[in-house]
NUBA-556855 format. One record per atom (N, C-alpha, C): residue number from 1; residue in one letter; atom name; x, y, z. Coordinates in steps of 0.2 Angstrom, whole numbers, plus 2048, in hexadecimal, padded with zeros to 3 digits. Each point is the difference from the previous one (the first is absolute). Layout:
BEGIN
   k r  a  c1  c2  c3
 NUM a CA   X   Y   Z
...
This chain:
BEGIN
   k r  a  c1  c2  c3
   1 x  N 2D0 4C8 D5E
   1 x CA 804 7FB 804
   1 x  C 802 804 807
   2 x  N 800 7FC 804
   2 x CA 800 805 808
   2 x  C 80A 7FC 801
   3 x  N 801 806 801
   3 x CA 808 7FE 802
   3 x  C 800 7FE 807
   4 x  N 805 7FA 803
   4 x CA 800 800 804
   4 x  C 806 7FF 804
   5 x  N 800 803 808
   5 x CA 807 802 802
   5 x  C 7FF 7F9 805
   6 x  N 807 7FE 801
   6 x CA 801 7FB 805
   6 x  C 804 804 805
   7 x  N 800 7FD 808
   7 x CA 805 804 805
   7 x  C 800 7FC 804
   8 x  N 804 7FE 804
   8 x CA 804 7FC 804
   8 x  C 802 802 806
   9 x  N 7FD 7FC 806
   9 x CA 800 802 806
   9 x  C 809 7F9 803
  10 x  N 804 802 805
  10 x CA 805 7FB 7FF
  10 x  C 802 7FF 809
  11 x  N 800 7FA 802
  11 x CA 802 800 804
  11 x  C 806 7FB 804
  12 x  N 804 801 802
  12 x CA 806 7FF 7FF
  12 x  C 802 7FF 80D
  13 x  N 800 7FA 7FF
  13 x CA 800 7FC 806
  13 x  C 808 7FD 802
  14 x  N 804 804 806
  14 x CA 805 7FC 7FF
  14 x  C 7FE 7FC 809
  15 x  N 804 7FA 800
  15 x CA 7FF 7FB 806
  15 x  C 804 801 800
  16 x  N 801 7FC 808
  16 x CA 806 7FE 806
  16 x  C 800 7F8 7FD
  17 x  N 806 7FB 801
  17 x CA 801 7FB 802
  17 x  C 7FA 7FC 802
  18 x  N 7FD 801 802
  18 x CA 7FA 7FD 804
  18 x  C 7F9 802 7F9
  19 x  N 802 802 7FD
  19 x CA 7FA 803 7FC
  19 x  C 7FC 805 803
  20 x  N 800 802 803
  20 x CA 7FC 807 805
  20 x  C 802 804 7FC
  21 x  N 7FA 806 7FF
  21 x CA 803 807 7FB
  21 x  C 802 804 805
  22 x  N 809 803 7FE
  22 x CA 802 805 803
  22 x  C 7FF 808 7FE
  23 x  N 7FF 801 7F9
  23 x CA 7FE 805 7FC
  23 x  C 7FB 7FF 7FA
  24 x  N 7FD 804 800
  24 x CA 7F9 7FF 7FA
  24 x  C 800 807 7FC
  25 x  N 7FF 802 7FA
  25 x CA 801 804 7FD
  25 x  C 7FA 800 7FA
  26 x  N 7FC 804 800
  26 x CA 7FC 800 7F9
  26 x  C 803 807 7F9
  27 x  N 7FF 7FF 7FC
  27 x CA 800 806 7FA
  27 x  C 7F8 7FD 7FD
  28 x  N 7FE 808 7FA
  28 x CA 7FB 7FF 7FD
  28 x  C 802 807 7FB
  29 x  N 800 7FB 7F9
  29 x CA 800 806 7FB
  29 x  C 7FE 807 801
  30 x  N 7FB 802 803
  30 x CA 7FD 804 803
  30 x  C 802 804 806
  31 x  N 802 7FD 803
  31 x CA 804 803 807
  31 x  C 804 806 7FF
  32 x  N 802 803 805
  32 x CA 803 806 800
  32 x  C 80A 7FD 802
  33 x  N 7FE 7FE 804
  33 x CA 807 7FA 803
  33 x  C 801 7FA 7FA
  34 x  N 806 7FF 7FE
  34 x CA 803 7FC 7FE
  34 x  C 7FF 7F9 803
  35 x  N 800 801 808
  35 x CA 7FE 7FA 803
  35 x  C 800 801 806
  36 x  N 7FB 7FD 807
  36 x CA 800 803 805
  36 x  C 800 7FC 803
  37 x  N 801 7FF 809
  37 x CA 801 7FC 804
  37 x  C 7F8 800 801
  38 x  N 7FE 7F8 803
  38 x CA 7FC 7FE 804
  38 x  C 800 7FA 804
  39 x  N 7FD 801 808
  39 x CA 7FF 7FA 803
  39 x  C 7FD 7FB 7FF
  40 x  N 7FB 800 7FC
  40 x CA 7F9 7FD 7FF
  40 x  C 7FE 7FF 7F8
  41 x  N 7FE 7FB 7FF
  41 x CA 7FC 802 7F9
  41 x  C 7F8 7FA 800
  42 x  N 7FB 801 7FF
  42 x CA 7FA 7FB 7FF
  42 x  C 7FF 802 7F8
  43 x  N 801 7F9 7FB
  43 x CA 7FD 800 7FA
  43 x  C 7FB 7FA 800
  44 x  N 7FB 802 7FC
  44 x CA 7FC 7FA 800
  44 x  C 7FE 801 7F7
  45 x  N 7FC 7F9 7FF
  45 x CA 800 802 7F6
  45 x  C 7FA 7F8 801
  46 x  N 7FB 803 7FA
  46 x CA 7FC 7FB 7FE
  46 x  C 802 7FB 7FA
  47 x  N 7FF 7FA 803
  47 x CA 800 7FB 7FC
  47 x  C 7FB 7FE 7FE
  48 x  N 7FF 803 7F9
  48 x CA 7FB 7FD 7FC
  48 x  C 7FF 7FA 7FF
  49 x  N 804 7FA 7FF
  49 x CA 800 7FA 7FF
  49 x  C 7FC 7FD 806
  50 x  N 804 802 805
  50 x CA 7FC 7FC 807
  50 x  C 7FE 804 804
  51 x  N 7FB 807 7FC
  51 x CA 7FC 802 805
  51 x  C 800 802 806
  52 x  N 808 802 802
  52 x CA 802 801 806
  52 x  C 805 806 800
  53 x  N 7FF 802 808
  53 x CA 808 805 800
  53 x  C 807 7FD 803
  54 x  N 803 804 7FC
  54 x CA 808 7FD 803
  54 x  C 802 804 803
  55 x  N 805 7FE 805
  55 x CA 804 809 802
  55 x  C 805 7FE 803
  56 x  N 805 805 800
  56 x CA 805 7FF 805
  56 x  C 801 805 803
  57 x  N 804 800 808
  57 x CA 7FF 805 804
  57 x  C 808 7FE 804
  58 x  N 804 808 800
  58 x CA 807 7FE 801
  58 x  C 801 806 806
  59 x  N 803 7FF 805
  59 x CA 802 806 803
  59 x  C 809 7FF 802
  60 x  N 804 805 802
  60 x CA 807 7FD 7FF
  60 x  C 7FF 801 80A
  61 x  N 807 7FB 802
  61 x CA 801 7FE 807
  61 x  C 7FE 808 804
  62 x  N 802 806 801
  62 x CA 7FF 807 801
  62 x  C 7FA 801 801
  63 x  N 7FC 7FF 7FD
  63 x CA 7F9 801 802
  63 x  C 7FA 802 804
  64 x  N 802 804 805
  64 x CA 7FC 800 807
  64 x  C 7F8 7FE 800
  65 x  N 7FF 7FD 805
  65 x CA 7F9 7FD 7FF
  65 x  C 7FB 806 800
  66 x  N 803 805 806
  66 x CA 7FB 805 7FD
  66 x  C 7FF 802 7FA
  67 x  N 805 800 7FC
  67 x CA 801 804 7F9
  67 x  C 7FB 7FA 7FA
  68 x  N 800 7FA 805
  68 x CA 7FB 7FB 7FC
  68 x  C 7F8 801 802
  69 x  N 800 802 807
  69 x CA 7F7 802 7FF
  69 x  C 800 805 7FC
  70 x  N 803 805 800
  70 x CA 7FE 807 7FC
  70 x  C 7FF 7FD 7F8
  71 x  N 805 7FE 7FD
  71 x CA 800 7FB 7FA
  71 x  C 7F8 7FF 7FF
  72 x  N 800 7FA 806
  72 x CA 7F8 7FD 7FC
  72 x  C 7FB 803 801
  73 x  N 801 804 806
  73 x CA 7F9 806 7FE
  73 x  C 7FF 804 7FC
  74 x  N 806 804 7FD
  74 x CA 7FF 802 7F9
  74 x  C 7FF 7FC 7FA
  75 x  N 801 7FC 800
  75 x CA 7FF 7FA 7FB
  75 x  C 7F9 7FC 801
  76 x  N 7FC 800 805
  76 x CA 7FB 800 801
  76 x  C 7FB 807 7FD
  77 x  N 803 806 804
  77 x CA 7FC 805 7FB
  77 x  C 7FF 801 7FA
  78 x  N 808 7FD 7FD
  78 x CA 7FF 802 7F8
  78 x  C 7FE 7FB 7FB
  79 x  N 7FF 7F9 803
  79 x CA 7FB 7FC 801
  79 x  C 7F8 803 7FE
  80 x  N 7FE 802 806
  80 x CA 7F9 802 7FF
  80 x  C 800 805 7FA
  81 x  N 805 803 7FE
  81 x CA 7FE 806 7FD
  81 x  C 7FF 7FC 7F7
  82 x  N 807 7FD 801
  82 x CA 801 7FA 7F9
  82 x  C 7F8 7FF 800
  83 x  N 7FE 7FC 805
  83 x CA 7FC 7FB 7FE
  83 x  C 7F9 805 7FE
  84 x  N 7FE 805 802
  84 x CA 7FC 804 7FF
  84 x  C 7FF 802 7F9
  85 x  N 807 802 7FF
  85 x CA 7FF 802 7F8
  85 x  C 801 7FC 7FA
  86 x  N 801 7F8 804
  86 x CA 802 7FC 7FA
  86 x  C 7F7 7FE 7FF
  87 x  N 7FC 800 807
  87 x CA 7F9 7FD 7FF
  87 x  C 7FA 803 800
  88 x  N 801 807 804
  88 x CA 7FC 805 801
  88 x  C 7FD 7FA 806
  89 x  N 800 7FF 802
  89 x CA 7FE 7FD 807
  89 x  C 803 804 806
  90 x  N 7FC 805 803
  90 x CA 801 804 807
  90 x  C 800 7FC 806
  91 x  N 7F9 7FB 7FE
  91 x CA 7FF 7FE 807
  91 x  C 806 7FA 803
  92 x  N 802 7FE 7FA
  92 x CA 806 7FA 801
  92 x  C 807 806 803
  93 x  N 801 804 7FC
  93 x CA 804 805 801
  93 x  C 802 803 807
  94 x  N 7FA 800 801
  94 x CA 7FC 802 808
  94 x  C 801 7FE 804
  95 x  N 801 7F8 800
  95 x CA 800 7FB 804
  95 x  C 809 7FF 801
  96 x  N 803 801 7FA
  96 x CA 809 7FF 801
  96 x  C 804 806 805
  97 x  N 7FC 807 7FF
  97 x CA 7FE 805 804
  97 x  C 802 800 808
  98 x  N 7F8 7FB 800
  98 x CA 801 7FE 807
  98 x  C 805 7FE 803
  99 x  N 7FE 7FB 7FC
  99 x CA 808 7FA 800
  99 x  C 806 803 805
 100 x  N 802 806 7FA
 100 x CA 806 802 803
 100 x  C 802 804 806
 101 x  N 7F9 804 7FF
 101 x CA 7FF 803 807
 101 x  C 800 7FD 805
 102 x  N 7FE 7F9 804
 102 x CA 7FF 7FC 803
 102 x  C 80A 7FB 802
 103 x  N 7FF 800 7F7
 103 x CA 80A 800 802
 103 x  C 803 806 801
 104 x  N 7FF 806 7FE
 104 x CA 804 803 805
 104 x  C 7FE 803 808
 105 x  N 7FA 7FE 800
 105 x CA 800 800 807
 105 x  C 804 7FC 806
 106 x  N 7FE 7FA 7FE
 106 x CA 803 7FA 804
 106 x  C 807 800 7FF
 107 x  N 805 805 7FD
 107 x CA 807 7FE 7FE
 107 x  C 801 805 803
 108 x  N 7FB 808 804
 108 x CA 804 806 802
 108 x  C 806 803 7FA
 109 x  N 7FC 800 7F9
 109 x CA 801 805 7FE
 109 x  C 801 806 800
């Protein structure tokens, strides 16, 4: 019988009046931090029922927009890299690559 561990990622979102996030904070059973600041988070999750992704994407008011290209670019990279090892598909992986390069050109990265 194979034991099995569960572990828990937690994220922990406080708003302003307006509902705009003014601090975000993740922990993860794993983690070396108890719990750390972040401006950003992108979760997405498969629903099997409807064959679809879901996701949600928060940044808090502070945010600099540069600090949001750098964000998607590497979320584009790691992207390519996920999706390489989830399909062994390089040429698609290749193609998210470009992608990014092309966004970080065009942004003066």
């Amino acid at each position: 019988m194979d034991k099995k561990i569960e572990k828990d990622v937690r994220l922990s979102v406080v708003l302003d009046e307006n509902h705009v996030p003014e601090s975000i904070h993740w922990s993860a059973d794993d983690a070396q931090d108890e719990s750390a600041a972040t401006k950003a988070f992108m979760l997405a999750v498969w629903d099997e029922a409807t064959k679809s992704s879901l996701r949600m994407d928060l940044w808090t008011k502070d945010m600099l927009v540069d600090e949001m290209h750098r964000f998607y670019h590497q979320s584009f990279l790691a992207m390519a890299d996920s999706f390489h090892r989830a399909t062994n598909n390089e040429n698609v992986a290749q193609m998210i690559r470009n992608f990014s390069a092309e966004f970080k050109k065009e942004l003066n990265l």
